[in-house]
C-alpha positions as CSV (number, residue, x, y, z in Angstrom):
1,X,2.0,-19.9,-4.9
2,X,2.9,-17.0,-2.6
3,X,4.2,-13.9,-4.6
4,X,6.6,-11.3,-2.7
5,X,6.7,-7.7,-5.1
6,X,8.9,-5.0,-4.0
7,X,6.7,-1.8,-4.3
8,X,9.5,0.4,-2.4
9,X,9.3,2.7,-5.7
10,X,5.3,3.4,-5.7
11,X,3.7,6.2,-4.8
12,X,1.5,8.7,-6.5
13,X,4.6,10.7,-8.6
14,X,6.2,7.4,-9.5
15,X,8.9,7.7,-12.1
16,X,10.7,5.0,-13.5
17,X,11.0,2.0,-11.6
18,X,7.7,3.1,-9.9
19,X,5.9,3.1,-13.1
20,X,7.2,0.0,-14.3
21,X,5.4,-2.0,-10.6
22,X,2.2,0.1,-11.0
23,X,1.9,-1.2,-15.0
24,X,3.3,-4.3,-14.8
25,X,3.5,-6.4,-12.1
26,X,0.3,-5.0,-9.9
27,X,-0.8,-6.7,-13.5
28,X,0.0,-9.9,-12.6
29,X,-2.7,-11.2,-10.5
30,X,-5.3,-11.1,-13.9
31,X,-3.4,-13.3,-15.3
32,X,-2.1,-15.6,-12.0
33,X,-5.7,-15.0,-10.4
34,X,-5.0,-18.7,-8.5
35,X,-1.5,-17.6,-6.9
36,X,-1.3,-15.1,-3.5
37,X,0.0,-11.6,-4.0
38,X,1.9,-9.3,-1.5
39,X,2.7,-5.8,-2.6
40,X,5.7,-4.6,-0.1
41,X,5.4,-0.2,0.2
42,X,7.2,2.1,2.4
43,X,4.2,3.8,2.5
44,X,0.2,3.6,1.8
45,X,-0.2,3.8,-1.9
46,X,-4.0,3.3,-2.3
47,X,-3.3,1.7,-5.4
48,X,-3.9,-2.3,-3.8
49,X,-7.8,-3.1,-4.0
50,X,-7.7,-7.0,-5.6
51,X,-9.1,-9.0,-3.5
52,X,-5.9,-11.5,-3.9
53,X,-3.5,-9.3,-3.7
54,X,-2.2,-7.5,-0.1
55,X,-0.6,-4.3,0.9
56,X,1.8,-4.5,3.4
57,X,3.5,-1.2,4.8
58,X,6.7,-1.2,5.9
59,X,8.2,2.0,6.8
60,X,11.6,2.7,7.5
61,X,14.4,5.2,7.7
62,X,17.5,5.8,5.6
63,X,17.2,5.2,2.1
64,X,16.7,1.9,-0.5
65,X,19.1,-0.6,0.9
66,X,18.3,0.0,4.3
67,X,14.8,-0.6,3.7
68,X,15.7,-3.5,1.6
69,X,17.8,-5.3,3.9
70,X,15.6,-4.2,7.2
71,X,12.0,-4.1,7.2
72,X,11.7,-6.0,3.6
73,X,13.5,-9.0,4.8
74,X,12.4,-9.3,8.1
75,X,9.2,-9.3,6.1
76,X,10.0,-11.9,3.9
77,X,11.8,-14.4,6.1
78,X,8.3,-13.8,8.6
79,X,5.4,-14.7,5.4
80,X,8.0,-17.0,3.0
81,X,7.3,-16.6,-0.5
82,X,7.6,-19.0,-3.1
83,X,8.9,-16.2,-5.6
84,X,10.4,-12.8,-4.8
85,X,10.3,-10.4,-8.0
86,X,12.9,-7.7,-6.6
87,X,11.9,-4.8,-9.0
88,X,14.7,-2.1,-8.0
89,X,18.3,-3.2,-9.5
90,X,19.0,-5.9,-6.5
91,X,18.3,-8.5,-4.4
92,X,18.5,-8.3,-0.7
93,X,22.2,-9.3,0.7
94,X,20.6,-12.3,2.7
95,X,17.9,-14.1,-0.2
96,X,16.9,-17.5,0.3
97,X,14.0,-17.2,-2.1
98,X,13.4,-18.1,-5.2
99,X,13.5,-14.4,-7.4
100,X,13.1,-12.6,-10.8
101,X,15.0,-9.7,-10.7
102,X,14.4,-6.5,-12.9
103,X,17.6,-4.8,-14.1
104,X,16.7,-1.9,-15.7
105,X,20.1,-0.6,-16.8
106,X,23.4,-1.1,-15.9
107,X,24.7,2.4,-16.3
108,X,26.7,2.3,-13.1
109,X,28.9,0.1,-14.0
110,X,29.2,0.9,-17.8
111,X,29.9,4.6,-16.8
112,X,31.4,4.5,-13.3
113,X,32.2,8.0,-14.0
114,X,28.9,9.6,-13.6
115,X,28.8,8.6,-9.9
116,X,30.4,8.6,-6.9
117,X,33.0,6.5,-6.2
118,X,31.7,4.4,-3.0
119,X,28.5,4.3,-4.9
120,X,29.7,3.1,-8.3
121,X,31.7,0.3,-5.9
122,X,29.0,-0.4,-4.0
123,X,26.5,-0.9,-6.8
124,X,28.7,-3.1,-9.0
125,X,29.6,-5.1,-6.1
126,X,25.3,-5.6,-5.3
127,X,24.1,-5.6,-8.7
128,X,26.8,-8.7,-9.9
129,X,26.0,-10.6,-6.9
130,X,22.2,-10.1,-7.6
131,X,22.6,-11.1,-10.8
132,X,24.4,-14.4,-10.0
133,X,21.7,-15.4,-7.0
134,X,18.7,-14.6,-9.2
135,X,16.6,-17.5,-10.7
136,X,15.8,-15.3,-14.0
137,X,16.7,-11.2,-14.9
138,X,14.3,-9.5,-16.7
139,X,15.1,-7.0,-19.2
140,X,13.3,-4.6,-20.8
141,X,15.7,-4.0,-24.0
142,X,18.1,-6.0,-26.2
143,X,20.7,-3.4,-25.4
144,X,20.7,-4.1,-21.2
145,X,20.9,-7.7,-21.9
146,X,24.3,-7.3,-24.1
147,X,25.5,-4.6,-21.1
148,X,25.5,-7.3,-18.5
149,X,26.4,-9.6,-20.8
150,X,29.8,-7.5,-21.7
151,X,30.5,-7.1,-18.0
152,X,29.1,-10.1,-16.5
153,X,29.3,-13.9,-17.0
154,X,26.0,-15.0,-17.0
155,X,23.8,-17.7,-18.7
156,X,21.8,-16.1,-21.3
157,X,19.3,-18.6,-20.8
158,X,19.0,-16.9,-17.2
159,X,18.0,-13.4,-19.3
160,X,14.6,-12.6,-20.5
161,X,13.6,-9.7,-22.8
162,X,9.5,-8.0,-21.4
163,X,9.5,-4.9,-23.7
164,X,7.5,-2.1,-21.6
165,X,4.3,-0.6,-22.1
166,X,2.6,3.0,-22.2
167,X,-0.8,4.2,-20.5
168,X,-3.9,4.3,-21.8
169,X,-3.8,8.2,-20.8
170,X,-1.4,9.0,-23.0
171,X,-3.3,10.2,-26.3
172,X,-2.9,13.4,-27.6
173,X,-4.9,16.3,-26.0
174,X,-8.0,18.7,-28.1
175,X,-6.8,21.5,-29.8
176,X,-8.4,23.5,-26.6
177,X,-6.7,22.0,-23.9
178,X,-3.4,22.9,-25.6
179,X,-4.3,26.2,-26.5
180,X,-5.3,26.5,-22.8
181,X,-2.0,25.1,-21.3
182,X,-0.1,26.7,-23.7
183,X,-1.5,30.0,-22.5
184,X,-1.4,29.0,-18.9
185,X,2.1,28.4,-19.5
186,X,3.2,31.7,-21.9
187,X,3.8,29.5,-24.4
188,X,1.1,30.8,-26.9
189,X,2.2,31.4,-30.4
190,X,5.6,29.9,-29.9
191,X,7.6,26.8,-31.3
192,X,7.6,25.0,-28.0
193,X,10.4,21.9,-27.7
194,X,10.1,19.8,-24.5
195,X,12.4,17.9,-22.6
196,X,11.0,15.5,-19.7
197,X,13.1,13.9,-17.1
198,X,15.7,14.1,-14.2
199,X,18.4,15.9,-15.2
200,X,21.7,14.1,-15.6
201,X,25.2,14.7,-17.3
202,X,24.6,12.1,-19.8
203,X,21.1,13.3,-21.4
204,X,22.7,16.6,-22.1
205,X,20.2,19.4,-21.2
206,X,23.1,22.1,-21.8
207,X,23.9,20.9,-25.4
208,X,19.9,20.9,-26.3
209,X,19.6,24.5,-24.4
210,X,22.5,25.6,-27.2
211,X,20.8,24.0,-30.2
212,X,17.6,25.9,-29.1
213,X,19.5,29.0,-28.5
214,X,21.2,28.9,-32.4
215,X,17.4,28.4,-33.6
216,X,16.4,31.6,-32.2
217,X,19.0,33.3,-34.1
218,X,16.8,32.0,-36.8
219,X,13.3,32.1,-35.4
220,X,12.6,34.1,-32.1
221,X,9.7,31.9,-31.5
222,X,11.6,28.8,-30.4
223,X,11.2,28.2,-26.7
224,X,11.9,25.6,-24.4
225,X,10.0,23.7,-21.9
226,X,12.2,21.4,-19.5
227,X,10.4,19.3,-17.0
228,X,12.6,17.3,-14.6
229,X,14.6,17.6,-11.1
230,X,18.2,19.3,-11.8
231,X,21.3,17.0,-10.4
232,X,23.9,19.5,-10.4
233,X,23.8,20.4,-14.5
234,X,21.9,23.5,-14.7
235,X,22.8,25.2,-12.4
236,X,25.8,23.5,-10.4
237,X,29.3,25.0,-10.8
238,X,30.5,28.2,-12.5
239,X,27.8,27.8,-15.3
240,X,24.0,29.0,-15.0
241,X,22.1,27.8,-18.3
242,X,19.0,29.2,-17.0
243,X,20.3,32.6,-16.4
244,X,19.8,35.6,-19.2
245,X,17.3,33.0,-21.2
246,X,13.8,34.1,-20.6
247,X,13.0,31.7,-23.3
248,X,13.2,29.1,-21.3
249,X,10.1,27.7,-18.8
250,X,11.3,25.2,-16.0
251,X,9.4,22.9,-14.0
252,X,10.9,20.6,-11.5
253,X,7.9,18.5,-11.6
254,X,4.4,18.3,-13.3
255,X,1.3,16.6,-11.8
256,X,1.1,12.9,-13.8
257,X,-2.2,14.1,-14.9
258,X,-1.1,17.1,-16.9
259,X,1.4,15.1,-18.9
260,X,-0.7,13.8,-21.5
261,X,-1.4,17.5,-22.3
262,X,2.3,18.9,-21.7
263,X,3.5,16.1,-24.3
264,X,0.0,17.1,-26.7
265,X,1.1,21.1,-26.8
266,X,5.0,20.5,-27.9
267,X,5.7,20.8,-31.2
268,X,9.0,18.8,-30.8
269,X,10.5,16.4,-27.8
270,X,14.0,15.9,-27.4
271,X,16.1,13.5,-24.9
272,X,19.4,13.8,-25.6
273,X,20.4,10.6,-23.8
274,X,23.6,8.4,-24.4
275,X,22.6,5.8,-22.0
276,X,18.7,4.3,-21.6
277,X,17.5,1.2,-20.7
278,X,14.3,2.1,-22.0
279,X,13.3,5.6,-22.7
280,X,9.5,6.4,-21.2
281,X,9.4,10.3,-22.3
282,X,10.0,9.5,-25.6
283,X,7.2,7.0,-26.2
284,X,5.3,8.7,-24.2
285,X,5.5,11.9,-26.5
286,X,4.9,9.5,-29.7
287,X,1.4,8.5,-27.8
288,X,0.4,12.4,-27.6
289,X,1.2,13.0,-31.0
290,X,4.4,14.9,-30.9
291,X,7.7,13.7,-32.8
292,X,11.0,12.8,-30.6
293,X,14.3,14.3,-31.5
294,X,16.7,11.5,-29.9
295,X,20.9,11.1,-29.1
296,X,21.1,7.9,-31.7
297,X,22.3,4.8,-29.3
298,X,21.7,2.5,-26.3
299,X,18.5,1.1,-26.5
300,X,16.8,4.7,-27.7
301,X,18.1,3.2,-31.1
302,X,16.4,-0.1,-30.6
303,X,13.2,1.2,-29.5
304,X,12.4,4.4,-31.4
305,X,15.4,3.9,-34.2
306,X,12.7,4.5,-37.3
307,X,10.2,6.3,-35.1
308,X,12.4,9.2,-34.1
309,X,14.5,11.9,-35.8
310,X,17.7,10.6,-34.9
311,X,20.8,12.6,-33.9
312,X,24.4,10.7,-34.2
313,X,26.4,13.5,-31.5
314,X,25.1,16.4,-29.5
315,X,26.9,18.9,-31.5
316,X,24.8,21.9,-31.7
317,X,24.4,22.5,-35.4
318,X,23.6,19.0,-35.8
319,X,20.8,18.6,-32.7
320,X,19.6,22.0,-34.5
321,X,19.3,20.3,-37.5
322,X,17.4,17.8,-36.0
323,X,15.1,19.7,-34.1
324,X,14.0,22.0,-37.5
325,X,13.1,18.3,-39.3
326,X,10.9,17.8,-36.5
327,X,9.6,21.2,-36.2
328,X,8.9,21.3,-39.9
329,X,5.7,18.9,-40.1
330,X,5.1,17.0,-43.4
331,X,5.8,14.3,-44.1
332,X,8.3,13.4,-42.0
333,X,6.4,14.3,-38.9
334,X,3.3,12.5,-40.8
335,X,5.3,9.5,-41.4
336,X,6.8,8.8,-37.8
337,X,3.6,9.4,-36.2
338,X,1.6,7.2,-38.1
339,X,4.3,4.4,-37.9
340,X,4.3,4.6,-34.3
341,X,0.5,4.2,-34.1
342,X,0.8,1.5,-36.7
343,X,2.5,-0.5,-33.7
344,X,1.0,1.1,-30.9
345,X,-0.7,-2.4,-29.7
346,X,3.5,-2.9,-29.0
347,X,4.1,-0.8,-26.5
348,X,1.2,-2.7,-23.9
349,X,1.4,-3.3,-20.0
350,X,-1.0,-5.9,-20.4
351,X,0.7,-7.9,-23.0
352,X,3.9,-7.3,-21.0
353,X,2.3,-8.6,-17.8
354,X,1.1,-11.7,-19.3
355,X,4.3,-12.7,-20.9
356,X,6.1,-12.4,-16.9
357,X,3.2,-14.7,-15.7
358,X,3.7,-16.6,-18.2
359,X,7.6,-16.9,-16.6
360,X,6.1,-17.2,-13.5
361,X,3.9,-20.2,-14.3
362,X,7.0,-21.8,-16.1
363,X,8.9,-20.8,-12.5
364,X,5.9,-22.2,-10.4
365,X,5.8,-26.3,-12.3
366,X,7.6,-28.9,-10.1
């Protein structure tokens, strides 16, 4: 069997969908070791070294679709693959293949607001008909699966749930290596909260940069460290958050191999988000040891509900509340931490990757 994967979102500062091809599915030729694998990139990842599995570059110009619906299927219809697994939101327009299609959220058209207009269009029109034409939709949370569900009419029998993984290299850091970043950083001797990800309306940066602020009114120490590309929220319109508050340290982006030690130094993570389809930075700041503060709802509720100090509104007394339960310790922070590493074994690529090849081999019987 002849397995098409579309590793458009790969590269060496994958986020998101890029993480979920590098961790799951360049883990599916383990477990299919019989079938043929081809690994589609816009560019040379270096990641491709199994024997069965190729890298094919296809470069291109213009963004996703155009890629998509250019180089990617003139790539396709030229090897023809028994399966496609279309790993970014949609199929290509013209798909003759059999495909498993990953949906990771549906936020565009449960919140057309948030986007443009054309775009919102666009998408809904894509992401139904991809949904229709796919042999099976893979989803990562209960929560997605009711979205399309609500919007769509779709066989649920067409729907199945992989829960996601985290990396090995997410463990929490020696008391040296945070003493050393936190210096490195100017963060020594302070109460450092994190937040870790692009920066959208809906995860509400501004509301946790005014909780923060009415802690200090309390305890000077509190700082903030925000890692993640700003989309207009910071900084866009009348409004500068950033501006008077030397408390804060921003970084658009951090080297993949410092975050296991950026998570390790916080003493509280929050990620304010109304609308997930899975949440990485959250379990991904569990696995280093530090205690999520998190906007109670979507899927962050069905994933991290009892592993997480939860927040019902982004109100600032209330995420202030939150965050000094976190910040406190005891038991509380005891008590999460330990849960979580009680079902650690959970959150794993591998067991994630067998249970789509197990799909796969269902897919592959005449």
């Amino acid at each position: 069997m002849k397995i098409a994967v579309d590793g458009y979102e790969l590269g060496r500062q994958a986020r998101g969908v890029g993480r979920v091809v590098r961790n799951l599915l360049l883990r599916l030729p383990e477990f299919l070791p019989e079938h043929e694998f081809i690994v589609y990139t816009k560019e040379r990842t270096g990641l491709i070294s199994r024997s069965l599995v190729q890298e094919q570059v296809l470069p291109g110009r213009g963004g996703y679709l155009g890629w998509q619906n250019g180089p990617l299927r003139k790539a396709l219809k030229k090897s023809g693959p028994d399966l496609l697994i279309a790993s970014n939101y949609v199929l290509p327009l013209f798909c003759p293949w059999q495909s498993f299609l990953l949906e990771h959220d549906i936020s565009v058209i449960a919140h057309p607001e948030w986007y443009s207009r054309k775009y919102a269009v666009t998408r809904r029109f894509l992401i139904g008909r991809s949904l229709e034409k796919a042999g099976l939709v893979i989803v990562s949370a209960a929560f997605v699966e009711n979205e399309i569900r609500r919007f769509f009419e779709l066989d649920p029998k067409k729907i199945k749930l992989i829960g996601y993984g985290v990396e090995d290299a997410f463990r929490p850091s020696g008391e040296e290596a945070r003493e050393r970043w936190r210096e490195k950083r100017g963060l020594a001797g302070k109460k450092v909260i994190g937040f870790l990800g692009s920066i959208f309306k809906r995860r509400h940066v501004p509301e946790l940069i005014q909780a923060v602020d009415r802690l200090r009114r309390e305890s000077s120490d509190a700082v903030l460290h925000i890692v993640g590309e700003d989309f207009g929220v910071l900084s866009g319109g009348r409004t500068s958050w950033l501006a008077g508050r030397d408390w804060i340290v921003w970084d658009k982006s951090l080297p993949e191999e410092d975050l296991p030690v950026y998570y390790s130094s916080l003493d509280a993570f929050a990620y304010l988000s109304e609308y997930e389809g899975f949440g990485f930075p959250p379990l991904e700041a569990l696995a280093c040891g530090t205690v999520p503060v998190l906007l109670d709802g979507s899927s962050l509720a069905e994933v991290f509900g009892d592993l997480a100090v939860m927040v019902k509104g982004t109100g600032e007394e209330e995420v202030a509340g939150a965050l000094r339960t976190a910040l406190a310790g005891g038991l509380t922070r005891d008590g999460l931490l330990a849960e979580f590493e009680r079902r650690r074994a959970r959150f794993s690529w591998a067991a994630s990757a067998a249970a789509l090849a197990g799909l796969i081999g269902e897919a592959g019987k005449p």
